[in-house]
Structure formats: structure tokens, C-alpha cells
C-alpha positions in Angstrom: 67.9 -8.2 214.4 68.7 -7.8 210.5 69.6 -11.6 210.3 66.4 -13.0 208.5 64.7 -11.5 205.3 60.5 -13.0 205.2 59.3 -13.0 201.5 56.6 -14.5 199.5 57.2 -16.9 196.3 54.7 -19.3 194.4 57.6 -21.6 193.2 55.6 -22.9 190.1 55.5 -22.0 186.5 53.9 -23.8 183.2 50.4 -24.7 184.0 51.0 -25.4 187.3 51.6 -22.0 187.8 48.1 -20.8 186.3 46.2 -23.3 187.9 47.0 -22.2 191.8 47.2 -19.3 194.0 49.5 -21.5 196.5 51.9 -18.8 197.3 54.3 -19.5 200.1 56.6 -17.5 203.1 59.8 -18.1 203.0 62.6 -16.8 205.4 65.8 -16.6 204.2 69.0 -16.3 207.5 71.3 -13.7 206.2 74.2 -15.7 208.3 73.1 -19.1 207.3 72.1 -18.8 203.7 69.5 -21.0 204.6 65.9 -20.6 203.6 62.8 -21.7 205.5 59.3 -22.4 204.1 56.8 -21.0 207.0 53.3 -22.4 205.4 54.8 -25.5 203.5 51.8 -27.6 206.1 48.3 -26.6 205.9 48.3 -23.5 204.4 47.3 -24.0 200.3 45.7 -20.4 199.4 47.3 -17.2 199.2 50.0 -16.7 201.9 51.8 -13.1 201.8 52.7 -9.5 202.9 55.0 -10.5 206.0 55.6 -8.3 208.8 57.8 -8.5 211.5 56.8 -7.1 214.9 59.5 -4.4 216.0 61.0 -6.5 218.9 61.2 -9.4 216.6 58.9 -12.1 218.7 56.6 -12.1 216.1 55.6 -12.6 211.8 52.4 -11.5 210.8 51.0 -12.2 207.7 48.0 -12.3 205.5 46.6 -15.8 205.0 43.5 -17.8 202.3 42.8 -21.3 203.0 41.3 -22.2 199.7 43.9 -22.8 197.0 42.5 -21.6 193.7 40.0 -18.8 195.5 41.4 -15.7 194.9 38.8 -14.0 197.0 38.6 -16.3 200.1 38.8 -14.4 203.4 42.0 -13.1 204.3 42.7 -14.3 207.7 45.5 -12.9 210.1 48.4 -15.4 211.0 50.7 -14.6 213.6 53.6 -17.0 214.3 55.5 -17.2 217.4 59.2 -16.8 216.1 61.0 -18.5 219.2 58.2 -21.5 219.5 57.2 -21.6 215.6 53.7 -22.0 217.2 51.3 -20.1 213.9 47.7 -18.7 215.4 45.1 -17.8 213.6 43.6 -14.8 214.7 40.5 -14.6 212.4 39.1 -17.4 213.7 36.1 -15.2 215.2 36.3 -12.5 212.7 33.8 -13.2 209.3 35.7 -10.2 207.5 39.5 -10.1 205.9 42.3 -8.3 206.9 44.9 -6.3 205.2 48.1 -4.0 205.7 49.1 -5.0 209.0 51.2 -2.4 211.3 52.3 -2.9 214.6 52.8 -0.9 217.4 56.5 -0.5 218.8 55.9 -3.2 222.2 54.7 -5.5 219.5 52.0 -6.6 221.6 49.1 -4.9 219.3 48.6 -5.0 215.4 46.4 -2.5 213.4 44.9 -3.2 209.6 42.3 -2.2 207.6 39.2 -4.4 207.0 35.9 -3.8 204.8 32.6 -3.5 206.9 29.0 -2.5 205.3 30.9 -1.5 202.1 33.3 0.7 204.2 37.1 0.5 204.8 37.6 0.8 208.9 41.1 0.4 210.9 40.8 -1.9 213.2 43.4 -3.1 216.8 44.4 -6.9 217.3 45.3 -8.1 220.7 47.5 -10.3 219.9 48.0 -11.9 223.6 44.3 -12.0 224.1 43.3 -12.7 220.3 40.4 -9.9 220.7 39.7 -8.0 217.9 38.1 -4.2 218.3 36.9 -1.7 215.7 38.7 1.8 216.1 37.0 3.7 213.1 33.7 4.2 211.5 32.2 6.0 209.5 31.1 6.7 205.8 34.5 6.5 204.2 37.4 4.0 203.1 40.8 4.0 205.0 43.2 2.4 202.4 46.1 1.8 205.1 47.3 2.3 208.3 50.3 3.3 210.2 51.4 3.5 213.8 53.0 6.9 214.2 53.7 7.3 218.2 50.3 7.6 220.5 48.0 8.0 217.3 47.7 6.3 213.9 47.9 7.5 210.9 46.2 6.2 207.3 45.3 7.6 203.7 41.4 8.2 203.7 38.9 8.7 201.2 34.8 8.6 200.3 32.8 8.9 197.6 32.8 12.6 198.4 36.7 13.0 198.9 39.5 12.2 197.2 42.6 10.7 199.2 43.7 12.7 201.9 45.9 11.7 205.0 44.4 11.9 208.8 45.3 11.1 212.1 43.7 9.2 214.0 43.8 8.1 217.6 43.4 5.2 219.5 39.7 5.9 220.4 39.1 6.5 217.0 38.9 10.3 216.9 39.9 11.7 213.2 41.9 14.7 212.4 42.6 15.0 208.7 46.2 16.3 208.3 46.7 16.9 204.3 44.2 19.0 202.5 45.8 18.6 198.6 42.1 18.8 197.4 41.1 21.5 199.0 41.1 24.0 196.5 39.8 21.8 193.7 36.4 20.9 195.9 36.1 24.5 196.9 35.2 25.2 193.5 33.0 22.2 193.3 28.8 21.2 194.3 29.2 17.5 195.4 26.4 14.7 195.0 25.6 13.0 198.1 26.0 9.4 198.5 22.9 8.3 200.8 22.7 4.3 202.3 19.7 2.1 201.5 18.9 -1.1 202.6 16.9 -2.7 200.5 15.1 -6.5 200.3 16.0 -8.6 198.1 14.0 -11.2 196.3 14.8 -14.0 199.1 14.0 -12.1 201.7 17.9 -10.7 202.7 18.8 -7.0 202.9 21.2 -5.6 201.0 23.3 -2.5 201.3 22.6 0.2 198.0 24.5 3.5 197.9 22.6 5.8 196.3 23.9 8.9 195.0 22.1 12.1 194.0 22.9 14.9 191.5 24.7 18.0 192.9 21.8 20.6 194.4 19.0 17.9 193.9 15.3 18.2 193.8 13.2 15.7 195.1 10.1 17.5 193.3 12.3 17.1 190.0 12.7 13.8 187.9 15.9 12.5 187.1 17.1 9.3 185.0 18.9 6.3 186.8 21.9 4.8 186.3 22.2 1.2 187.7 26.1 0.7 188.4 27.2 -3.1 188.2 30.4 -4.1 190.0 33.2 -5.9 188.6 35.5 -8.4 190.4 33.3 -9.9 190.7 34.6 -10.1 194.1 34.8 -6.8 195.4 32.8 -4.5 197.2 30.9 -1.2 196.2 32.8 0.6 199.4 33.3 4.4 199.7 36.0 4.4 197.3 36.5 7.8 195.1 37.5 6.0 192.0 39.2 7.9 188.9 38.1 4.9 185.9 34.2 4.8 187.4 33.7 7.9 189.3 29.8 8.2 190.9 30.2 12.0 191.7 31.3 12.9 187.7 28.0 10.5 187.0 25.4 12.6 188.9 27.4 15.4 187.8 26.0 14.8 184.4 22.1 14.6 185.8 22.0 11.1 186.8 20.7 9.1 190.1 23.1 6.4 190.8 22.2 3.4 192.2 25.0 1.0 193.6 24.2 -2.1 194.8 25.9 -4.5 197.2 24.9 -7.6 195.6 25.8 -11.4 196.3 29.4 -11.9 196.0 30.7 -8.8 197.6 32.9 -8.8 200.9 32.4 -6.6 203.8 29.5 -8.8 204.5 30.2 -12.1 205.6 31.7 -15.0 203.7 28.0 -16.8 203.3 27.1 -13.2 201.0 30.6 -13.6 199.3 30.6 -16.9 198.6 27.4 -17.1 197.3 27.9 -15.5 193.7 30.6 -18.8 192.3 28.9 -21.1 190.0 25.7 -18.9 190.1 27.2 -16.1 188.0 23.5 -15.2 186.4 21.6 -16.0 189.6 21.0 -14.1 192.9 22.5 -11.4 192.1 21.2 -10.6 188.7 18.1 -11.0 191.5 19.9 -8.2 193.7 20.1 -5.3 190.7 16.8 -5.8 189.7 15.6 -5.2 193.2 17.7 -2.4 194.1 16.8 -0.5 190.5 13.4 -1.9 191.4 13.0 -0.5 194.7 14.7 3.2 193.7 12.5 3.8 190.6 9.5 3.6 192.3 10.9 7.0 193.8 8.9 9.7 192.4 12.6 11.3 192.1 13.1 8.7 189.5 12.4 8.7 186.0 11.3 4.8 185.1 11.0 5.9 181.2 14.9 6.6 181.3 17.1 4.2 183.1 20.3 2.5 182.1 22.7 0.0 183.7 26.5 0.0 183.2 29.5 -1.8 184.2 33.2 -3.0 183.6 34.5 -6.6 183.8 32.2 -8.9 185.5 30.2 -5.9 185.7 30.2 -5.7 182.2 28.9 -9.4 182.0 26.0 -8.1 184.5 25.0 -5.6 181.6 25.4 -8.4 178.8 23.4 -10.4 180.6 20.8 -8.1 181.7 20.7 -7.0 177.6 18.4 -9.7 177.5 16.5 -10.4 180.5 15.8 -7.1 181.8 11.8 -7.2 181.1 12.2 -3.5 179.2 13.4 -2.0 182.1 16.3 0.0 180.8 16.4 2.2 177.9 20.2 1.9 177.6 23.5 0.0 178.5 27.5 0.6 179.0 29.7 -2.1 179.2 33.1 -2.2 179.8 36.0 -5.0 179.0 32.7 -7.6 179.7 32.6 -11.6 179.6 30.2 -11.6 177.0 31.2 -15.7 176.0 32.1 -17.6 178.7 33.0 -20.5 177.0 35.9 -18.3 175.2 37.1 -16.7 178.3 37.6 -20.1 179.7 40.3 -21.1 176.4 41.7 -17.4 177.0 42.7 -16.6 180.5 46.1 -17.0 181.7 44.6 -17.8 185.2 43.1 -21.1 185.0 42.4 -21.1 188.9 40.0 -18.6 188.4 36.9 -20.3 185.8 37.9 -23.5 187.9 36.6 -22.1 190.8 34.0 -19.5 189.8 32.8 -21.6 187.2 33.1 -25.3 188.5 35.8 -25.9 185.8 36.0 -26.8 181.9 32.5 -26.2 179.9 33.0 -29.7 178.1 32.5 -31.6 181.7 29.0 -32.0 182.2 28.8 -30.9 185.4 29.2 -27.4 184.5 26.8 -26.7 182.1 24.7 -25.2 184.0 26.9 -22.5 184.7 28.4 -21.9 181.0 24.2 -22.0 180.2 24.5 -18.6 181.8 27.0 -17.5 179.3 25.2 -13.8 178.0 26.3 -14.5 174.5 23.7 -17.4 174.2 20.4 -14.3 174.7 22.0 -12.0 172.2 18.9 -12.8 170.3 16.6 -11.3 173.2 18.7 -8.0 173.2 16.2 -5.0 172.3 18.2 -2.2 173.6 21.5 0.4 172.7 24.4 -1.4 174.4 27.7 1.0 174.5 30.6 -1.5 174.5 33.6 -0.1 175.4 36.7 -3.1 175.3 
């Protein structure tokens, strides 16, 4: 009705502001001039991107319970704009949910959600609460839209950059734009293949592996083990332009991209796992996917390196010195190499509070900052390309 305007404000600033991701909706009446705060009660984490249903009954919005966890699941709220009643439609639903669109009745909601370490559109019944897949499939959908009877979202994989399909409501695909057509035409792609590997504890984990254009399985190639930054974030189907797998095997290399603890698209007990235990189970999960992949006789085991960026670059400091003479050579990018100084330097204290347990002078965190790589430079044995 044009009389309301829903946004999203974390009122705070000073420390406060660094120490919490407590962002609010607010709804400010056009008529009024007044302005209501829609999670002021019992919602502390990240509250934001509003949408209003086309006939106006409803707000949607994207919703974290945990103040201070940035990468907490992000749930689905839906409030009842005549009642004020809020539901929480994720209840059910272990993954999170982004980029909501709703369909004209405003009785059905699509958004994207990461599954397996792919992006897939998925339908919410919002009378009924029920939650159904539409897509899947190799690939990432980065949005969605509802455009008449179909939808429509921007698509990619590790074999194709961003291009725009159609899709209906049964999930069939028709890819509409074809901007990169005449680039790939002129191109031999590597082909991304999905392992599932064990892990040290007995779990399986998901490991893309991706082979040099025209590969030879009679041939030996070296192996590039790709660490993930975030270091909340999944190694999805994404065709990245900073860390691009096809321009690696390009160049003659196997890449192998692991799935390890602390990635979503698996449940919250995988995500979760990786706080406070930055050098744990996961450092666990690259050994045993690079493990596991240079046993191939594909692989050469004399000429194998690991690189990564950000917490991915901590992965390679830390591996520096306790990977056993595995690799032959490291890349890291923009890494945490002292965590004890990346605690006094970031701007967002919420972050080391959370992932780390807190300050490295309390005692109950020094555990955690004894996983700091900087304290093993002695151990390290092998080139190291830092790029910061």
C-alpha cells in the first residue's frame, strides 16, 4: 500500500558496535512518522533483507539467533502483518536461506539455499510451513525471481560462468542468456568430479575434484590441495574470478577441494564444529581428502602443494609445519599467521569472541590461541608463496 518502508539498522556504534551483529527491522509509516522495531524481543543475531509479500499480508525476512555468530543458520521469518504473529519457518529445515521472492497471491516464497556444496532454489508454503526443493543439480543459483508461471535466477558452476535461466515450477531449466558463449567455444574445460571421502572420525565428506583439460588417467599430474577461507563458507559450484579451479588445472594441476568441518550446506553440527577448534578436525579433513586422492595413480605424491586465502591462508600456515613432508610447496593468501595479533587488530570484535572463545590473556582460551601457526614457524621446511 506504499504507507510503510521495512529496513534494517544495528543502532550501535563505539565498541558496542564491533562487539555485536544484533541488527534490527524496523518499519517506518510514511503517514505516521512513526517507526516500529519488528525483532526488538527474542531475536539477538543478524535480522535483515525485508520483503513484503505483493498483497501486503505478509514480511519476510532473513533471521540468526546467535548474537555475535556471523555464520549461524539463516532461518526464514515470516510475520503476520494484521496479527504481528512472527513464524519461524526453518524450524525443520538444518540449511539457511537467502534472497526471498514471492509469488504474486503471496501465499508461496522462493530462495536460494546451499545443499552438498551446491546452491538450489527452493518453494516455501507459507500456510502449510512445508518446504520443497525445486532444483538440483551440479551448479550454484545465486538468486531467484518469480517471473509469471516460471522462475527465473542467475546460474553458474565450476564449468560456467553466470548465465541467466528459466526455470519452472517442476524444476525444469532453460538457460535464457548465453554472454559466454563465444569465449567457452574457444575453450577445453576441466571437469569437476564429486568424491566422498572418510574422514579420520569416521564421517564422509564431500571433495570436488577437478582434472586438467583433456586428462589422462595413464599420465601423472601434480596436486593442488585448495583450502577455503571464511572460514565459514562452502566450497559450492561457484566459478570464482580471485581463486578460479578451471585456470588451475589449466596450468596441469589436479585440484582437490575439500568440504571440511565448518562449511554450510551440510548441517549446522558440520558447521559449527570448526569454532574454537580452528587447527583441529579439519586440518584432520585436508589431510584425508589430499590423502585419499594421491594414492590415485593419476597423482603425483612427489609434487603436491596446498594453497589458500584468509582462513584458508591460516590452513596453509598451519599445515607449513605439521604436514609430515607431504607437500612440496605452499600459497597463502591475506592468512592469520598470529592469532594473538589478529585478535588486537580486527575491527570486528564479535568475531575472535566467538570463533576463538574470546581474549588470548583469559585462560580459558589458550588452547585455542596454542593453535596460533606463528608458534611452528620453526617446524616449516617448505617454499611458502605469501601473497598479503
Amino acid at each position: 500500500d506504499a504507507k510503510n518502508i521495512a529496513y534494517v539498522c544495528k543502532k550501535m556504534s563505539k565498541k558496542e558496535y564491533t562487539l555485536s551483529t544484533n541488527s534490527e527491522i524496523y518499519v517506518y509509516n510514511l503517514e505516521t512518522k512513526e517507526t516500529q522495531n519488528l525483532t526488538k524481543d527474542g531475536f539477538e543475531g543478524y535480522d535483515r533483507n525485508p520483503v513484503y509479500s505483493p498483497d501486503g499480508k505478509h514480511l519476510a525476512w532473513e533471521s540468526m539467533e546467535e548474537d555475535g555468530f556471523e555464520s549461524d543458520k539463516n532461518r526464514i521469518m515470516v510475520m503476520d502483518r494484521e496479527t504481528g504473529d512472527i513464524a519461524n519457518m526453518s524450524k525443520e529445515f538444518d540449511y539457511n536461506a537467502n534472497g526471498f521472492s514471492w509469488n504474486k497471491e503471496g501465499d508461496k516464497m522462493y530462495f536460494i539455499s546451499g545443499v552438498h556444496a551446491t546452491q538450489q532454489i527452493f518453494e516455501l508454503d507459507v500456510e502449510n510451513e512445508m518446504i520443497k526443493q525445486i532444483t538440483e543439480g551440479k551448479h550454484n543459483y545465486l538468486n531467484v525471481s518469480v517471473a509469471g508461471d516460471r522462475l527465473v535466477g542467475a546460474k553458474q558452476s565450476m564449468a560456467l560462468p553466470t548465465e541467466i535461466f528459466g526455470v519452472s515450477m517442476e524444476g525444469k531449466e532453460e538457460q535464457l542468456t548465453h554472454v559466454n558463449d563465444e569465449k567457452l567455444d574457444q575453450i577445453t574445460l576441466a571437469h569437476s568430479e564429486e568424491r566422498w571421502i572418510e574422514t579420520s572420525d569416521g564421517k564422509e565428506m564431500l571433495v570436488w575434484v577437478i582434472y586438467p583439460p583433456n586428462f589422462d588417467k595413464d599420465k601423472e599430474y601434480p596436486a593442488l590441495l585448495y583450502a577455503q577461507g571464511g572460514p565459514q563458507s562452502a566450497v559450492s559450484q561457484f566459478f570464482s574470478y580471485r581463486w578460479n579451479f578451471q585456470m588451475m588445472a589449466a596450468n596441469g594441476y589436479v585440484v582437490v577441494a575439500p568440504n571440511r568441518r565448518g562449511l554450510p550446506s551440510f548441517g549446522m553440527d558440520w558447521l559449527e564444529q570448526i569454532s574454537r577448534d580452528y587447527a583441529g578436525q579439519n586440518i584432520e579433513d585436508y589431510l584425508s581428502a589430499i590423502d585419499a586422492v594421491k594414492k590415485e595413480p593419476y597423482a603425483d605424491e612427489e609434487n603436491l602443494g596446498a594453497v589458500g586465502a584468509s582462513y584458508g591462508g591460516y590452513s596453509v600456515f598451519y599445515l607449513a609445519g605439521h604436514h609430515e613432508g607431504r607437500f612440496d610447496a605452499f600459497i597463502a593468501h591475506d592468512g592469520m599467521l598470529n592469532l594473538e595479533s589478529f585478535y588486537l587488530q580486527t575491527e570486528e570484535m564479535w568475531f575472535p569472541n566467538w570463533d576463538l572463545g574470546g581474549p588470548y590473556w583469559e585462560e580459558e582460551n589458550k588452547e585455542v590461541y596454542e593453535q596460533s601457526p606463528h608458534r611452528f614457524v620453526d617446524e616449516w621446511d617448505t617454499p611458502i608463496m605469501v601473497i598479503h
